[in-house]
C-alpha positions in Angstrom: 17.6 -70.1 9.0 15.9 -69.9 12.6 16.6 -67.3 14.8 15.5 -67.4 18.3 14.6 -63.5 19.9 12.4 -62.2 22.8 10.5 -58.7 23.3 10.3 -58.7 26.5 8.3 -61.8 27.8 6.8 -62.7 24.5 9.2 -65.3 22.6 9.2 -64.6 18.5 11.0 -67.0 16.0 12.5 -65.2 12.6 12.4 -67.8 10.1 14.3 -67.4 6.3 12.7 -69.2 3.8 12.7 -69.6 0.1 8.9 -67.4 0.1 11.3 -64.5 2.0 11.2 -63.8 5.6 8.2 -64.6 8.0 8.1 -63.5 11.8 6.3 -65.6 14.1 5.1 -64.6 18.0 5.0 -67.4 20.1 2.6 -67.1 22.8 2.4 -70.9 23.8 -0.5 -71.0 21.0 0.5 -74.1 18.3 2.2 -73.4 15.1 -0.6 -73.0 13.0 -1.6 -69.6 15.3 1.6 -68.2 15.1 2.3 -68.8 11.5 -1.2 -67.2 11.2 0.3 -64.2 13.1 3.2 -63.5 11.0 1.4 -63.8 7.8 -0.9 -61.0 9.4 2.0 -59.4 10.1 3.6 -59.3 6.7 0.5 -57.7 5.5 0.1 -54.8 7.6 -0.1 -51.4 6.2 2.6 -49.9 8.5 6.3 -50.6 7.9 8.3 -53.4 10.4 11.6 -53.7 9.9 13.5 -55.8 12.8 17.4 -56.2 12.8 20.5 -58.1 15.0 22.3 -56.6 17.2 24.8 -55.0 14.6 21.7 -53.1 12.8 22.0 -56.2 9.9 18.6 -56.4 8.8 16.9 -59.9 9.7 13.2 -59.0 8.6 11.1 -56.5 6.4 7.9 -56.5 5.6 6.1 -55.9 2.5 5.1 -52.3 3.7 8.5 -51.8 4.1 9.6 -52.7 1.1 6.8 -50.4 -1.3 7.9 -47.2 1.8 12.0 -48.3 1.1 11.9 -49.0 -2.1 13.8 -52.2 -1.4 13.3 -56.0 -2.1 13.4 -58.3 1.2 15.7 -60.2 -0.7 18.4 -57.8 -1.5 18.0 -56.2 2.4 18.2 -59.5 4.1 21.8 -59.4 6.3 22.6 -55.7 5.4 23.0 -53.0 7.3 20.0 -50.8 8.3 21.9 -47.4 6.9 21.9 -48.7 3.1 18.0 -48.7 2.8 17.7 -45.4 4.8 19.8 -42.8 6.8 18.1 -41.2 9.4 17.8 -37.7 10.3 16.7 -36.6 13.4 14.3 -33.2 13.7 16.8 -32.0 16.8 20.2 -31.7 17.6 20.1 -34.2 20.3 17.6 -36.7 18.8 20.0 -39.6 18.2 21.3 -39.8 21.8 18.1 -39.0 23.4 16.5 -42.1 21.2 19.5 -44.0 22.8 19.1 -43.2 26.1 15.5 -43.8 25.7 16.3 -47.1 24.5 18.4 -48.4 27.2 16.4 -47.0 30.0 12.6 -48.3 29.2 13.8 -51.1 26.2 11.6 -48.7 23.5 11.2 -45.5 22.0 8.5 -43.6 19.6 9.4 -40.2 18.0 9.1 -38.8 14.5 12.1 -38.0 12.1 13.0 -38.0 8.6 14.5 -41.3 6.5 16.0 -40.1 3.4 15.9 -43.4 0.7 18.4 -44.6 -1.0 17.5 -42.8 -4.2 17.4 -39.7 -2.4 13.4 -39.5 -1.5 12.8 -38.0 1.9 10.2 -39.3 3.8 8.6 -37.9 7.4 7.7 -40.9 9.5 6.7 -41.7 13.1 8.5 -44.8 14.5 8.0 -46.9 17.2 11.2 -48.7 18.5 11.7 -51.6 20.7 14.6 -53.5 22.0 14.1 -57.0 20.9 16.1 -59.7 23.9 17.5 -63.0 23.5 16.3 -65.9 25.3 19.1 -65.0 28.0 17.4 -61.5 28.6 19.9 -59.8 26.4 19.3 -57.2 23.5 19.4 -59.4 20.5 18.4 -56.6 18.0 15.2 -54.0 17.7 12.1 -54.1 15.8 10.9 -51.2 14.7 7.0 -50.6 13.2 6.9 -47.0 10.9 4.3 -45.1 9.5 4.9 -43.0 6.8 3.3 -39.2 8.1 4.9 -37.3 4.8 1.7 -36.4 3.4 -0.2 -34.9 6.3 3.1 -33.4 7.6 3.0 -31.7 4.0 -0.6 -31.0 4.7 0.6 -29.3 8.6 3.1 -27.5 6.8 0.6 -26.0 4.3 -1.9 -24.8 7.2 0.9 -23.3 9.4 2.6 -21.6 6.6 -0.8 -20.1 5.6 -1.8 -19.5 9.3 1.4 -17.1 9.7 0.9 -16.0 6.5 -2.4 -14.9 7.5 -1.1 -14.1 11.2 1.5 -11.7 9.3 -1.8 -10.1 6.8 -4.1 -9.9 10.1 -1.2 -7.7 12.1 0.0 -5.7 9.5 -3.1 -4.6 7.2 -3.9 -1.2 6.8 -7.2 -1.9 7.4 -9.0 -2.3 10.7 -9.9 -6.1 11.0 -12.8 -7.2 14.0 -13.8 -10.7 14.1 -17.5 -11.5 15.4 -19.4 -14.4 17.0 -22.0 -14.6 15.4 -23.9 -16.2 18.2 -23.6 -13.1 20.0 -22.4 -10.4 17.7 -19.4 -9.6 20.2 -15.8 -9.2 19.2 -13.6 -12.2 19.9 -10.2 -10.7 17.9 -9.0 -7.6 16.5 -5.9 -6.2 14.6 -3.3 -3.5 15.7 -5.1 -1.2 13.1 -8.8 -1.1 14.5 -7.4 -0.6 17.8 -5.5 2.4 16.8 -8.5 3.9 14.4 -10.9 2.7 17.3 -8.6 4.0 20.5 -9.0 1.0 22.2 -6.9 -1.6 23.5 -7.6 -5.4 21.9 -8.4 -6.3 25.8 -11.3 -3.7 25.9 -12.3 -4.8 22.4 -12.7 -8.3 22.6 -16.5 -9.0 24.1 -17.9 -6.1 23.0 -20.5 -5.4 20.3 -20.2 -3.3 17.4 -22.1 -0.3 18.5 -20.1 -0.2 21.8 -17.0 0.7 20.2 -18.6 3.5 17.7 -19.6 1.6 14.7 -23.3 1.2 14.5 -26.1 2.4 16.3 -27.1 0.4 18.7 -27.9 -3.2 19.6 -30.8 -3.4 17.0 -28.5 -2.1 14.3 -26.2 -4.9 15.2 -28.2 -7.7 15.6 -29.7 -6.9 12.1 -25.9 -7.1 10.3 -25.7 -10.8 11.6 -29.3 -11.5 10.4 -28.3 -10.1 7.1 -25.4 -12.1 7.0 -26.9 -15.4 7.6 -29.0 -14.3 4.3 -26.9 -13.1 2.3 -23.0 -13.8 3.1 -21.9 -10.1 3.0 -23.4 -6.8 4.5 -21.7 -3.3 3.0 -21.4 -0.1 4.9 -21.0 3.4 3.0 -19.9 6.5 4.6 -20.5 5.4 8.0 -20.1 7.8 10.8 -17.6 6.3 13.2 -17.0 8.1 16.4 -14.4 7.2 18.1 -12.8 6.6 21.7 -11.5 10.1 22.7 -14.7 12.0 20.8 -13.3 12.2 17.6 -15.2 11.7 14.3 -14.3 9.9 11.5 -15.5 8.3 8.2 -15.5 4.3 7.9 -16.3 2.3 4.8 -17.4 -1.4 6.5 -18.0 -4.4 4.6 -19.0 -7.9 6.9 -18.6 -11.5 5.6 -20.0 -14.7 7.4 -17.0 -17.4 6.8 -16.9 -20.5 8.1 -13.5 -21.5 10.1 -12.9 -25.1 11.1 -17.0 -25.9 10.7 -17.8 -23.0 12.7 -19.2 -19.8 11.5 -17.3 -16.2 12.1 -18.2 -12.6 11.1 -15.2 -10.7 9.4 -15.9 -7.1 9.3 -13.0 -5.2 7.5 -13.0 -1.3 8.5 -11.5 1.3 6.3 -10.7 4.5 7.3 -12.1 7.1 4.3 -11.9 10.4 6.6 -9.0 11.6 4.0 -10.5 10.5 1.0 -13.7 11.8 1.8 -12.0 15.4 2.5 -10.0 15.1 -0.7 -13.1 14.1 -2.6 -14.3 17.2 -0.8 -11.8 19.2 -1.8 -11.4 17.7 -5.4 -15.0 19.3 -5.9 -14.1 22.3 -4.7 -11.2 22.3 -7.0 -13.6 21.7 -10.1 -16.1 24.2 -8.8 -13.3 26.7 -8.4 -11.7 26.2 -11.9 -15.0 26.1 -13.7 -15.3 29.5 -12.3 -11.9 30.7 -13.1 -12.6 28.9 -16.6 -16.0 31.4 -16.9 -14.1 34.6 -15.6 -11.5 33.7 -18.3 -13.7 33.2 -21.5 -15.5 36.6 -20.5 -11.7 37.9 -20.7 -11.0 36.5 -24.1 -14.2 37.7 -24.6 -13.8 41.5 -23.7 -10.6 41.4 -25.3 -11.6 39.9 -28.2 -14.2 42.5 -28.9 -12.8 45.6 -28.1 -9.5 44.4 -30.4 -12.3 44.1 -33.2 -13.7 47.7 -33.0 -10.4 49.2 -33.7 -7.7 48.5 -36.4 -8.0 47.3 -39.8 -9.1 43.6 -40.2 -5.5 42.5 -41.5 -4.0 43.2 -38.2 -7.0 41.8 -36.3 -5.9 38.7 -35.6 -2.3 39.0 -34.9 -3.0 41.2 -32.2 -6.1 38.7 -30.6 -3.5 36.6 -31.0 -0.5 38.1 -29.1 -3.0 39.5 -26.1 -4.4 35.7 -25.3 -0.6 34.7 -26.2 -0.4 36.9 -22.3 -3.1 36.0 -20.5 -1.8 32.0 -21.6 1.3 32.9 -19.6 -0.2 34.3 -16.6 -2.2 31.3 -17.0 0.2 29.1 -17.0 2.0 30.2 -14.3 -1.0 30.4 -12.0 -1.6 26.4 -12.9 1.9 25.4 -12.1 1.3 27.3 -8.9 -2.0 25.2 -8.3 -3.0 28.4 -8.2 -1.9 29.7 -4.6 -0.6 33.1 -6.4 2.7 34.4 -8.6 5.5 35.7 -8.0 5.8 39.2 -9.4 9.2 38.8 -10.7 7.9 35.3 -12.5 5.1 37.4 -14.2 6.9 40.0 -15.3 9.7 37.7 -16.9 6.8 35.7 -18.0 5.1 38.9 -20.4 8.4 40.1 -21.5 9.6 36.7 -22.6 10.0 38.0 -26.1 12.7 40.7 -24.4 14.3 38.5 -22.2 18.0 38.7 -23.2 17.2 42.5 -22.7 16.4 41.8 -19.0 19.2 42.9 -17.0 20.3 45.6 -19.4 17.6 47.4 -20.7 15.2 46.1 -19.0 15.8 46.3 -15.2 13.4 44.9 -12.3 13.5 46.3 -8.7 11.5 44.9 -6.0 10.9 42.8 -3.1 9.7 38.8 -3.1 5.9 39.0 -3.4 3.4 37.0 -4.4 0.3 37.9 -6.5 -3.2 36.6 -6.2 -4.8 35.0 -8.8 -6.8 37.6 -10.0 -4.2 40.4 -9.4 -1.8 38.9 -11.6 -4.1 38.3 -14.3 -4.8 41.9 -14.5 -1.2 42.7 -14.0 0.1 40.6 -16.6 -2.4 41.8 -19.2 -1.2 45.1 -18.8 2.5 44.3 -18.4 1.9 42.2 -21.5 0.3 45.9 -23.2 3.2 47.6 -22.0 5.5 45.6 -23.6 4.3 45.7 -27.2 3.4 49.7 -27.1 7.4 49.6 -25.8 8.6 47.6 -29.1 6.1 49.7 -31.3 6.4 53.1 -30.6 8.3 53.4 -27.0 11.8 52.8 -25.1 12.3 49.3 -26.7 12.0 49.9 -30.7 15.0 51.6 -30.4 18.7 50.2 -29.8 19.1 52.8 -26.8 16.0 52.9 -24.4 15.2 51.1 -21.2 12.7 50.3 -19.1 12.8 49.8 -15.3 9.7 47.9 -14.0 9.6 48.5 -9.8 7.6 47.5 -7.2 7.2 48.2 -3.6 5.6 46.7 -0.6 4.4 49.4 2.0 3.4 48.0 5.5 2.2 50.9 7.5 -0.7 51.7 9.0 -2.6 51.3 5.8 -0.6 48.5 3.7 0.0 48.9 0.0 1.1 47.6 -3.1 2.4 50.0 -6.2 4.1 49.2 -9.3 5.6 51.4 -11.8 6.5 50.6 -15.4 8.9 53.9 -16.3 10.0 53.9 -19.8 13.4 56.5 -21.2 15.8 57.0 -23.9 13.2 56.3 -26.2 11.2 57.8 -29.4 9.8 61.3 -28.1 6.4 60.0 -27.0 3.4 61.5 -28.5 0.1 61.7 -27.5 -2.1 59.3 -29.3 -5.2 60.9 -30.9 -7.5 58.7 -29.4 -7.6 56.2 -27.1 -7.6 52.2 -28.0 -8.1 49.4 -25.9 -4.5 48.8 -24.8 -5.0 52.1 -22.7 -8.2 50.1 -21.5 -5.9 47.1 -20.8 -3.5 49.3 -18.6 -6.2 51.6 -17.5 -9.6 50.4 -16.4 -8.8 46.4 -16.3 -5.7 46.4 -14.3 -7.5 48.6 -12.0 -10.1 46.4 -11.4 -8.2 43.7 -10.9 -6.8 45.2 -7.7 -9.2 47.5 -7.1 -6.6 50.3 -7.1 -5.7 53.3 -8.8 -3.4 53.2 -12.5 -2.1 56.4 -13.6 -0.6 56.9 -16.9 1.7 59.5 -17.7 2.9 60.6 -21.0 6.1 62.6 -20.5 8.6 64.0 -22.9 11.3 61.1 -22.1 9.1 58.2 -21.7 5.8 56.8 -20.7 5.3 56.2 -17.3 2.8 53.9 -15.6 1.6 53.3 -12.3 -0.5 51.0 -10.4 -1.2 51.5 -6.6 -4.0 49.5 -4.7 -4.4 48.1 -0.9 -2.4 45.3 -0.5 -4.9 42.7 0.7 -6.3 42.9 -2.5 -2.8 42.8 -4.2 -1.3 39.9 -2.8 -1.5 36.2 -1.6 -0.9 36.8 2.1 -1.6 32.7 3.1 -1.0 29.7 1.1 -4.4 29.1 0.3 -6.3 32.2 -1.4 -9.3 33.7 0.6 
């Protein structure tokens, strides 16, 4: 079969033969020259494809037929849409192609041919309107280059430029990119500005150490010599004053990378001003409970050896036992309080925890919201917790018919106080002791200088009385954090 076409004013004969389809270009050269030419042609790496008027393919090369998937022989006189449909990137692709095509004869764009087997392929095409000897469109030739590859490769980059884009704008860390030519800033994230107090405008072009990060000049210049030695440049604790006079704490670390075979300096800035202060205060912390820990152990301590010098040995122990069993609870309380103080009425529920279905009935509390410093309510609860057992033993509470009101007042007058009573009737008839053992210290000497107040102990007929007044600065947490 011989089929006569013409792109534009070059003649081209399409000729079927048992060896498959060859395309010859006839440009008055003899038939040896052209049939040269179409062999060439059927040997190029790109994909031609040219079809009749009715889109029935009349040629194919071999290029086409590895990209299609498709045998010249079995495309031969069908349509183009059975080796490939075509879809176009934009809306209006088709008809712009076609009004392309008809204005200037030829068109080149890039869209997707799905296969027949379902394989998607990204191409860029070049079409032209192939005429008949008369001047009219006898068909179009098309020549396609299969792009999938590097388009997956484009994809790749500008999925992990956004993806870096989207890191670069929204890390918490401040991120400065350097020339390292000249050691000035040529980008900057919305982070560093803010930390920094600078717009990215006033940024960009300026050095390191005119925005509050090193020294000077000769500080700078040595980072980038560093760099080009060893590849990264760490920056401890570095003072960072920023725009507006304020100081902060920075934590810088510089890498040389190379970007597109040209070398950039990334400095990422980290903003340790809190960290530092709660390292600060972290130290404090451990100073201040190492402290407390000492102040403690010299409690146990007292306590423990002025419970030996009286008693027999057999009770010895149980009562160690029950007076660190109270100064655990004051403890306790003043660690779930992170030690900012307790409340009284916490620490007296707290030491009278045995008697707590009492309290309410026979044991009644009466007094205002106040919280305790640390050391007050140590005392306080030591001799609360003293009061309490010499109650069970011998006073209001071994009996089924005494009580014990426990009151405290706040006085703020001209010279601001704190009192506390622990008033004891309906009891045993209280006797004397003979002598006096260390609870009496407990109530006596300890919880008075815990506050550095007064405690009076009265032994009346009806009931023991107890009272502790002392200034109420040295009574009571007056801010959050203890002074």
């Amino acid at each position: 079969m011989l089929r006569a076409i013409r792109r534009g004013e070059v003649d081209a004969l399409v000729v079927q033969s048992a060896e498959g389809p060859q395309l010859y270009v006839l440009q008055g050269q003899d038939a040896e020259t052209n049939r040269f030419r179409g062999e060439m042609l059927a040997q190029v790496s790109d994909a031609v494809i040219a079809v009749d008027s009715e889109e029935r393919i009349i040629y194919l090369n071999a290029a086409a037929e590895r990209l299609y998937g498709f045998a010249a022989s079995g495309a031969l006189g069908r349509a183009l849409s059975k080796i490939h449909e075509t879809r176009w990137l934009h809306p209006e692709g088709e008809a712009a192609a076609k009004a392309t095509l008809d204005e200037r004869g030829e068109w080149r764009g890039e869209n997707v041919h799905v296969r027949h087997d379902g394989r998607e392929l990204n191409v860029e095409s070049g079409v032209t309107v192939l005429r008949g000897i008369t001047g009219q469109p006898a068909g179009m030739l098309a020549v396609i280059r299969d792009v999938t590859e590097r388009k997956q490769h484009e994809d790749k980059v500008l999925i992990s430029e956004i993806r870096y884009r989207r890191l670069f704008e929204t890390a918490h860390d401040g991120i400065l990119i350097l020339d390292p030519g000249t050691g000035k800033i040529v980008d900057a994230n919305p982070f560093i500005t803010e930390i920094l107090g600078y717009p990215h405008d006033q940024l960009v072009g300026k050095q390191l150490f005119e925005v509050g990060l090193l020294e000077d000049e000769a500080a700078s210049l040595e980072m980038v010599r560093k760099l080009k030695l060893v590849s990264q440049v760490c920056y401890e604790n570095l003072p960072l004053e920023v725009h507006g006079g304020r100081h902060r704490v920075a934590e810088v670390v510089a890498n040389l990378y190379e970007e597109n075979g040209r070398p950039i300096i990334q400095c990422n800035i980290r903003d340790i001003t809190e960290r530092r202060r709660s390292e600060e205060h972290v130290k404090l912390l451990i100073a201040e409970v190492n402290h407390r820990a000492k102040n403690l152990l010299a409690v146990v301590q007292a306590v423990a050896h002025q419970t030996a010098k009286r008693g027999d040995p057999a009770t010895l122990a149980q009562r160690l036992s029950d007076r660190i069993g109270g100064l655990a609870a004051g403890q306790d309380l003043l660690v779930k309080n992170k030690w900012q103080g307790v409340e009284v009425c916490d620490l007296v529920e707290a030491q009278l925890d045995h008697f707590k279905e009492l309290i309410g009935s026979r044991v009644l509390l009466d007094g205002p919201p106040a919280r305790l410093r640390a050391e007050a309510a140590q005392g306080i609860g030591m001799a609360l917790h003293e009061l309490a057992t010499n109650a069970a033993k011998f006073g209001a509470l071994s009996n089924g018919e005494g009580r014990v009101r426990i009151v405290w007042q706040v006085v703020a007058d001209a010279k601001p106080a704190f009192s506390m009573s622990w008033l004891e009737d309906g009891g045993p008839k209280v006797a004397v002791a003979a002598r006096k053992g260390f609870g009496q210290v407990v109530i006596g000497r300890m919880a008075e200088a815990a506050v550095q107040g007064t405690a009076e102990i009265i032994y009346a007929e009806q009931g023991l009385s107890w009272n502790l007044s002392a200034p109420l600065e040295n009574v009571l947490a007056l801010t959050r954090a203890e002074t």
